[in-house]
N, C-alpha and C positions, 0 to 999 in steps of 0.2 A: 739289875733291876728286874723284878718278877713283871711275868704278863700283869699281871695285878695292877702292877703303877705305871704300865706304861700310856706315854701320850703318842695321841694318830700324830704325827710328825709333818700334816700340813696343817692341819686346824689349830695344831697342840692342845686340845679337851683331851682330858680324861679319856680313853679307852671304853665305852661300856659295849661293845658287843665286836671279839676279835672276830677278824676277817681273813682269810689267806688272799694277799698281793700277789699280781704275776710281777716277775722283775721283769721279762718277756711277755708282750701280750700273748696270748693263746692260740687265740688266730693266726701268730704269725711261727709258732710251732714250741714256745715258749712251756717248758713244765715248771721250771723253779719259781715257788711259790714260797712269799716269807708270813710268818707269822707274828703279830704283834708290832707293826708299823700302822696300820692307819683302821679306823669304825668300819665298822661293814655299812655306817652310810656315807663317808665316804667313797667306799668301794663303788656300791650302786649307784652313785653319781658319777661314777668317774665312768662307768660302765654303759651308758648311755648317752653319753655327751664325747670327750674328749676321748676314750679309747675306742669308740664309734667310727669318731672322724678318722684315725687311723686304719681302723679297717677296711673303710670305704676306700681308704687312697690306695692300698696293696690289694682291693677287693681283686684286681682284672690279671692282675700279676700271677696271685696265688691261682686263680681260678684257671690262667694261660701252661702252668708249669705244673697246676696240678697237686699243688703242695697241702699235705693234713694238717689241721691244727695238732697243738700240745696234747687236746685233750682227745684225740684222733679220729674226728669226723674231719671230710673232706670238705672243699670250698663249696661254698653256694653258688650254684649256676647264675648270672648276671641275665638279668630280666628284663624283656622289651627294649633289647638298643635298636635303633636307628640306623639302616640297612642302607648303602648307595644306593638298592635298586629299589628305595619306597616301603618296602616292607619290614616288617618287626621281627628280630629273632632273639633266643634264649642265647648263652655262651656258656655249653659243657663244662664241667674239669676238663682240664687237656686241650682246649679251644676249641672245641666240636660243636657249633653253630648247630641251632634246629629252628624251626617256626614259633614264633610266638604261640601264634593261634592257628591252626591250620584251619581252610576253608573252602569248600564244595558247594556247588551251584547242579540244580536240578534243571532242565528243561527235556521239551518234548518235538521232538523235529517232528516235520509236514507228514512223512511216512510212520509217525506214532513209534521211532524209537525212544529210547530215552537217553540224553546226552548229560553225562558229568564231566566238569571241568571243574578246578580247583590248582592248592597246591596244598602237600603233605609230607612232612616228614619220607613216610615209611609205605607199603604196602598194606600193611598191617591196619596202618592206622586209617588209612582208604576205605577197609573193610567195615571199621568199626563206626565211621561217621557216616557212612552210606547204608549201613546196614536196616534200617526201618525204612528211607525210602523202597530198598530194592525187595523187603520184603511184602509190600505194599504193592508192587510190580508183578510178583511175582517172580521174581531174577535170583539166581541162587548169590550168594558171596562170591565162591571157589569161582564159578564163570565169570562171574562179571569182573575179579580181578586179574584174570588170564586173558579176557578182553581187554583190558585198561591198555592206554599208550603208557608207556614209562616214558618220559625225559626227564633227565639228572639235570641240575642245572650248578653251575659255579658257585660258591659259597661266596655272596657280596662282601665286600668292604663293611667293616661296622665303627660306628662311633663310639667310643667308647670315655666319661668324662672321668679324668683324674684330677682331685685336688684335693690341696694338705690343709691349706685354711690355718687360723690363728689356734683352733682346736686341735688338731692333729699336732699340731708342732709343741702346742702345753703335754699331748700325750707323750712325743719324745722328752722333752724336759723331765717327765715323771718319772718317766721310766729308767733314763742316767741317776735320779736320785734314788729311785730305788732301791740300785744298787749299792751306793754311796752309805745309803743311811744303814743297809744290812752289815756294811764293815764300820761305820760312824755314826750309831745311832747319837748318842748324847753330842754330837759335835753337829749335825746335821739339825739339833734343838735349837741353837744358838741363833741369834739375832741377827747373824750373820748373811742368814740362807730365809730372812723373813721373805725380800723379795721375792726369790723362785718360788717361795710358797705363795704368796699372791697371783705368782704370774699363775701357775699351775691351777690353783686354786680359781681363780677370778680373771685371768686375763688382764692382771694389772701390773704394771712394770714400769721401772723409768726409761728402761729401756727391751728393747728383743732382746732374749738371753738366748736364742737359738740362732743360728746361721748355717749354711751349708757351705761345703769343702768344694771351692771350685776345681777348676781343670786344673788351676797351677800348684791346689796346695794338697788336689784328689792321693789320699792314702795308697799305695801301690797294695793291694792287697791278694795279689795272684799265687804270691811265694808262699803266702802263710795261710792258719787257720784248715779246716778240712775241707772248703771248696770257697770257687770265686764266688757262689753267692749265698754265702754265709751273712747269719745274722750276730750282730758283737753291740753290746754293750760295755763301756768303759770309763775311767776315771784316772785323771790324772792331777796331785796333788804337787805345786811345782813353788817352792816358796810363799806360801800360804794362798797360792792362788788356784783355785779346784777348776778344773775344765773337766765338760762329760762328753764322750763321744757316741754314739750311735750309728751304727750301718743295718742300712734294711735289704736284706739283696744283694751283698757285696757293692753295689753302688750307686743306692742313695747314703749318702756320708753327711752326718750333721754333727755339730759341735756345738754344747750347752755350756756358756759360759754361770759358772752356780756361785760363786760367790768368792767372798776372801775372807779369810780368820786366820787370826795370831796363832790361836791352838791347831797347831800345825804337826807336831811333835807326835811321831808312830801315823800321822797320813803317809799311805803309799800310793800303789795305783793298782787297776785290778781290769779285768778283762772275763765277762763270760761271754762265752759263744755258743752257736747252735748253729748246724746243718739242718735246712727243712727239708730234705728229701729223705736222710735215715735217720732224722730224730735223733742226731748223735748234737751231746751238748757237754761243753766240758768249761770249767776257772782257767783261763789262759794260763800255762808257764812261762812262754815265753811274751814280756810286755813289751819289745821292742817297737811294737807298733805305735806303743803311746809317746814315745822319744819325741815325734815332733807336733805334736801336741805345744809341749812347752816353745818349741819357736811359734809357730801360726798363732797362737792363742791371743799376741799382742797385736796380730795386723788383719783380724777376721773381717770380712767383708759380711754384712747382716742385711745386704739385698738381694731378696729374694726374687732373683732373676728365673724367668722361666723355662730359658731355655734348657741352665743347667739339669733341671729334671727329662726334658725332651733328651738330652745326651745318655743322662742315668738310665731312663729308659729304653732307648734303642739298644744299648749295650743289655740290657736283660733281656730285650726279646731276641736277639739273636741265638739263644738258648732255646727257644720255644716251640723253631719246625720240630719235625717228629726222629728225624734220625742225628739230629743234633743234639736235641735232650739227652736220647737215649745213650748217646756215644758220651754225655756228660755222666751221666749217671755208674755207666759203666766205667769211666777213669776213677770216678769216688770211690766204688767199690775195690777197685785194684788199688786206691791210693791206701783205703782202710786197713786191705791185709797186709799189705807192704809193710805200713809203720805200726800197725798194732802187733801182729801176729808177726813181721819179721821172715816173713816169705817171699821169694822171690817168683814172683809173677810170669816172669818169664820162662821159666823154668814148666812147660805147661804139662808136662810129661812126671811131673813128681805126684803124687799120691796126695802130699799132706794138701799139695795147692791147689788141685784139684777138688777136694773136699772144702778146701775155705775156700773157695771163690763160688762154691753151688752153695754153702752155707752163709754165706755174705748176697748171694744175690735172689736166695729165697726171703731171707731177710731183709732187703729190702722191698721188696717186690710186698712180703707180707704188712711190712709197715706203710707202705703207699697207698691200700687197699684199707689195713685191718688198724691201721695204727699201732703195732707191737709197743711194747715196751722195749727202753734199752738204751 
């Protein structure tokens, strides 16, 4: 079927203005991009609503770890949280905490000096908000921030709100079938998969087709894939019955029950994944992962307990002090040359692996910053 005849595969209209899909959100480091599955006004709905909600829920994660999008701009700092200590701060890439708003107070003691009190990020930035009073004073910059007290103060506790909501979870659904319909487009048309298109589309279902993988059915995903917190999209076609899988982070684990059809005959199952730290994204070889798909599929639990995410996420942020990342980052890059290149790592005294572990860790270092291609 040419671009020409095809239909958006949730609305099923006519085509008239193709669009590029992520199968991966972007945000979440995603490049593969299909053409000729859904209007580009679909797309712009789907882009403000339901892949919104998604990004909002990985917004704290991405921005803690530091992670580029697809398209290789970095996270957006997280704006006015709510401090233990009463006050408002920003949240860096990297989790580097600054002032909302920083703010200095002018007064004038009994012997006609002049007292500033505040708090500020920086010195710098001390200069720069005080600068028209002191020049009003008469007081240069350079002295008056050589006179300043410094105290440093602890970086409070912040709150910070996660949630997936009925929107985010149609984003997951979208996104298993996007994969589905790039290997099943005419099968994924069928009457078969109307519902997930309603759900996705409208939030209408007879029932949740999303669930999450609790503790007992959680994917062991340590052995596989090119790190524990990889992103994988998947499908498993198991006697005419489709199950989608999604992991965000190596451990939020969701499971989209998508439908059943007869035309079964050439479904198989498929897996793409993505590293969001080097942008390495590959079609799974090996699908042993989706094996138990087929058992869980009939006994899924579709209550969305809360705690489950409080687990998912404490396991992510133990990733997030500063020499624990970096020791993580560091085994991916030794894991990449290892299995791609066939070097032995250990060996630190050889020439060739000397050269690929500085060209492997310029590399990432440049895709963490610059977003490389690759």
């Amino acid at each position: 079927m040419s671009n020409a005849e095809r239909r958006d595969i949730y609305t099923l209209e006519p085509i008239q203005q193709h669009s590029d899909e992520h199968v991966l959100l972007d945000s979440l480091g995603g490049r593969l991009k299909l053409r000729g599955l859904i209007d580009k006004r679909t797309n712009d709905e789907f882009g403000y609503t339901i892949d919104k909600a998604l990004e909002n829920f990985v917004a704290s994660i991405r921005v803690l770890l530091g992670t580029a999008s697809g398209s290789k701009k970095p996270p957006q700092k997280l704006k006015n949280l709510s401090g233990a200590d009463g006050q408002h701060y920003n949240l860096k890439p990297g989790g580097e905490p600054e002032l909302s708003k920083s703010k200095i107070q002018f007064s004038k003691l009994p012997d006609g000096r002049l007292q500033v009190e505040g708090r500020v990020t920086t010195r710098d930035e001390l200069g720069r908000l005080a600068e028209r009073v002191l020049t009003r004073e008469g007081v240069g910059i350079e002295e008056f921030i050589a006179a300043a007290e410094n105290r440093s103060e602890p970086s409070p506790i912040l709150s910070v709100k996660q949630e997936l909501g009925s929107a985010g979870r149609r984003c997951i659904a979208k996104m298993a079938s996007n994969l589905f319909a790039k290997d099943n487009y005419a099968v994924f048309l069928s009457e078969s998969f109307n519902e997930l298109r309603e759900y996705v589309l409208h939030d209408r279902d007879s029932r949740e087709p999303v669930g999450v993988l609790n503790a007992s059915l959680a994917l062991d995903w340590s052995k596989t894939g090119f790190s524990t917190l990889d992103h994988v999209i998947g499908y498993h076609a198991s006697e005419g019955t489709i199950i989608g899988l999604v992991i965000l982070f190596g451990h939020y684990q969701f499971v989209v029950y998508m439908g059943s059809t007869r035309d079964s005959i050439g479904l198989t199952r498929a897996t793409y994944r993505v590293n969001p730290f080097l942008r390495l994204e590959r079609f799974d070889e090996d699908l042993s992962l989706l094996d138990k798909l087929g058992v869980v599929s009939g006994h899924l639990s579709y209550d969305w307990n809360p705690d489950m995410f409080v687990a998912a996420t404490n396991a992510i942020l133990r990733f997030v002090k500063g020499d624990t990342l970096d020791a993580f980052k560091q085994a991916l890059i030794e894991k990449v040359i290892t299995e791609r290149w066939k070097l032995d790592t250990r060996l630190t005294t050889n020439a060739a692996t000397c050269i690929a572990r500085k060209i492997v860790e310029e590399y990432a270092i440049f895709c963490h910053v610059h977003g490389a291609n690759g």
